[in-house]
Residue, then its C-alpha position, 0 to 999 in steps of 0.5 A: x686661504x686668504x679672500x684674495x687667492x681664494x678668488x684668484x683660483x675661482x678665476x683660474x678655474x672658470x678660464x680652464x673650464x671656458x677654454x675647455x668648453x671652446x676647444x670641445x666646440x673647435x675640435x668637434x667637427x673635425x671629428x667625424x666616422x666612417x662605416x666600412x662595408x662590414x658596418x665597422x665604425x672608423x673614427x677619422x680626424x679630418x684635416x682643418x683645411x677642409x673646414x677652413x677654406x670656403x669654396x669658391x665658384x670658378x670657370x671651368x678648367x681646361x688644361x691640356x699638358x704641362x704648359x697648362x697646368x703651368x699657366x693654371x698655377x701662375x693664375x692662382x687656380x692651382x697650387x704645387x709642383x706636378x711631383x709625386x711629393x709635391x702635386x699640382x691641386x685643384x681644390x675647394x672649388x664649385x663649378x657650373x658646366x652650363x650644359x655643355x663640355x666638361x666642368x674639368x677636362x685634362x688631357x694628354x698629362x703625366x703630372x702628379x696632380x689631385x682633385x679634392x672637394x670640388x662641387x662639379x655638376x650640370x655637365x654637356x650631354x654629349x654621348x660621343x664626347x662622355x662630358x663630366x663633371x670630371x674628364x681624364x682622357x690619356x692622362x696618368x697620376x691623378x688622384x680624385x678624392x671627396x668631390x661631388x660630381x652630380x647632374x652631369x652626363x658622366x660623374x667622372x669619365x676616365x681613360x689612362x692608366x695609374x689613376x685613383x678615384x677615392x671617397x667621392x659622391x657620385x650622384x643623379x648622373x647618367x653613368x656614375x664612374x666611365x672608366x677605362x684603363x688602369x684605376x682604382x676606384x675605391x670607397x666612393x658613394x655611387x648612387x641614383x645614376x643610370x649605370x653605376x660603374x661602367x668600364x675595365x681593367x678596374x680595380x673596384x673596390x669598398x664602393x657603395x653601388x646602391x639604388x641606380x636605376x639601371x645597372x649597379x657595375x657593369x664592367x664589358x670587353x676587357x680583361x683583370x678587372x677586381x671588383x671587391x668588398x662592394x655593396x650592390x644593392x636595391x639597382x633597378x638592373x643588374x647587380x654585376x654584369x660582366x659582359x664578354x669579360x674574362x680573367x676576372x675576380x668578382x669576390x666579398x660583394x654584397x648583391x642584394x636586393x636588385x630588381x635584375x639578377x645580383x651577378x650575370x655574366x654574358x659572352x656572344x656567339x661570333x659570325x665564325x661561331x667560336x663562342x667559347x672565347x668571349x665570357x670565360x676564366x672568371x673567378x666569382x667567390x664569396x659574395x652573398x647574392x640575396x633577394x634578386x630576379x636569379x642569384x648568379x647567371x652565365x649565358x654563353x661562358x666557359x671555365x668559370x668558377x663559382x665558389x663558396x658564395x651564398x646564393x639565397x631567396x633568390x625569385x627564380x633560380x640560385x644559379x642558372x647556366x644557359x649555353x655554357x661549359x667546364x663551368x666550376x661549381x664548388x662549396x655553395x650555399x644555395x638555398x630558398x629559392x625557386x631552382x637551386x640550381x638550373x641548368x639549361x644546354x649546358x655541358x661538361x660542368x663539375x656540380x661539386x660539393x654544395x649545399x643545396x636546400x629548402x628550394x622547390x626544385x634542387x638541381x634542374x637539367x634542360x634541354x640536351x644538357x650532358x655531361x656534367x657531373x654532380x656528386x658529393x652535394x646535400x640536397x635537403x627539404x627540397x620538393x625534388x632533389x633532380x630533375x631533367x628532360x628526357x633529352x639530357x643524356x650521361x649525366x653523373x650522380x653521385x655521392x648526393x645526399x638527399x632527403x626530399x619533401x613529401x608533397x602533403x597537399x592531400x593530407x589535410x583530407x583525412x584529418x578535416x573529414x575526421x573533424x567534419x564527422x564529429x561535428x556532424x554528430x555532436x549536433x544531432x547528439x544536442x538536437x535529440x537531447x532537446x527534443x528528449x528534454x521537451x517531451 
């Protein structure tokens, strides 16, 4: 090869080898993962604009129907249209509330419209005004996607309907997400807040809910909230509290963990007595409910169904029913805790099919509570299969399988006085032999 093209290709290949090396350090940082709640690694592609644009601190933003969205985009604070193809936008933007009123409120607005990147905080603190970080009130199509909404009274406060609130950090707040209508709020980093999530008719889903310091979700009053695939964990409250709520699904959470019980569900008795109403028609199924003060807890419910969860290591009790009836409780694993199950003036509720294992106490009655069937159970290596008062009257036992754990606490007495005697012996055996060797 002659000198010349020999060196043309040595050339060639330094300038494919640099742009190589320069595309490597363009395209990395827009490569970046995600683990989703099962700890799947999802490898993304992140939109350049993201890294292109540089946020700017702004005022904050007041837009009160569509003559303000308008005048917001004239301005230049917004961009697109308010279409379902071509939304208004607010993004890239830092705004300080200065301690009072919100950093963005929108009322009374039916335009598409979507908040992205957007660093919200230090928001008023009025408590009848729930100032945010983020303010929706009678607002619908809105989309909240990847903003930070910290050190405000409210991370995002919501009341409208067909709103989303998606991938977003919520964090050091008083109430992380206060959302009332319909909303779905999936995939957002929820932490260090007073209560997490406070609301309903939620749809709840993907959430890290972790490390607040008083309730993780507690969803109060309303109807068809789901709350789904969520870790709840390490609250300094309780995990999820369904607080006089009914027609409800509470499924494949991780409650782990929290100082409070992992789920409580929590009716009233009204001035006209009729409690029967208020906590009931609940769905709680397949989560893992580990490590809490009780696992599951109803006080004052009806016609709920706890199945096929896994109820585990729990302080007190795995499942504990106060005051409630024509509870459900099928195909659930409910072992090493204090009660398996506890039962305290309960009626009429179908204990069915569940493994109930190494806790001291398997299924516990309290207090008249009568009625209930329990039948087709395994109870193994608990200290006592069932017990109950003597005011618990017509309950039904049947088709258990139980095999109890016999109380060894004296058996040790035998094989250390066995022990004690030899002991006793060999050293009087020794002395005799010395005194025998000296004379």
């Amino acid at each position: 090869m002659p000198k010349g093209n020999h060196l043309n290709l040595k050339f060639k290949i330094k300038v494919i080898i640099l742009m190589s090396i320069g595309f490597n350090f363009i395209l990395l940082p827009l490569i970046y993962y995600n683990i989703n709640i099962d700890g799947e690694i999802i490898y993304k592609i992140s939109s350049p604009n993201n890294f292109l644009k540089t946020s700017e601190v702004s005022g904050k933003i007041f837009i009160n129907g569509t003559s303000d969205w308008i005048a917001l985009k004239n301005a230049g604070n917004c961009s697109g249209e308010g279409t379902y193809s071509d939304p208004y936008v607010i993004e890239d933007l830092i705004i300080n509330g200065g301690s009072t009123g919100s950093c963005i409120h929108i009322e009374n607005s039916d335009a598409y419209f979507r908040i992205e990147n957007c660093t919200l905080y230090n928001s008023g603190e009025n408590l009848f005004n729930y100032d945010a970080g983020i303010r929706l009130i009678n607002v619908s199509n809105g989309y909240l996607i990847k903003n930070n909404c910290s050190k405000n009274f409210c991370g995002i406060f919501h009341y409208g309907n067909n709103n989303s609130i998606f991938q977003n950090s919520i964090v050091n707040n008083q109430i992380g997400i206060y959302g009332t209508g319909e909303c779905i709020i999936s995939k957002n980093n929820i932490t260090n807040n007073l209560c997490g999530i406070f609301g309903q008719d939620l749809n709840i889903s993907l959430n890290n809910v972790d490390y607040n310091k008083g309730w993780g979700i507690w969803l109060a009053w309303g109807p068809y909230n789901s709350v789904t695939y969520n870790s709840v964990k390490y609250n300094d409250g309780i995990g999820i509290f369904l607080d006089e709520a009914v027609y409800n699904t509470i499924s494949h959470n991780n409650c782990s963990n929290n100082k409070g019980n992992g789920i409580h569900l929590e009716g009233a008795i009204y001035p006209w007595g009729d409690y029967r109403q208020s906590c009931r028609s609940n769905l709680i199924s397949e989560n893992i409910v580990y490590n809490n003060s009780c696992g599951i807890m109803l006080n004052i419910t009806q016609e709920n169904h706890i199945i096929n969860n896994s109820i585990n290591n729990n302080k007190n009790g795995g499942l504990e029913l106060y005051f409630s009836r024509d509870i459900q409780i099928l195909n659930n694993q409910i072992n090493e805790n204090y009660y398996g199950i506890k039962i305290v003036e309960s009626i009429l509720n179908d204990i069915f099919q569940n493994t109930i294992n190494y806790n001291y106490y398997g299924i516990s009655l309290f207090n008249s509570s009568y009625g209930n069937e329990i039948t087709y159970n395994i109870l193994h290596y608990n200290r006592k299969c069932f017990t109950e008062t003597d005011d618990c009257i017509g309950n039904i036992y049947e088709n258990n399988d139980c095999i109890e754990i016999q109380d060894n606490s004296l058996n040790w007495i035998i094989p250390f006085t066995v022990i004690t005697i030899i002991s006793f012996l060999g050293v009087v055996i020794i002395i005799l032999l010395l005194r025998h060797k000296r004379t």
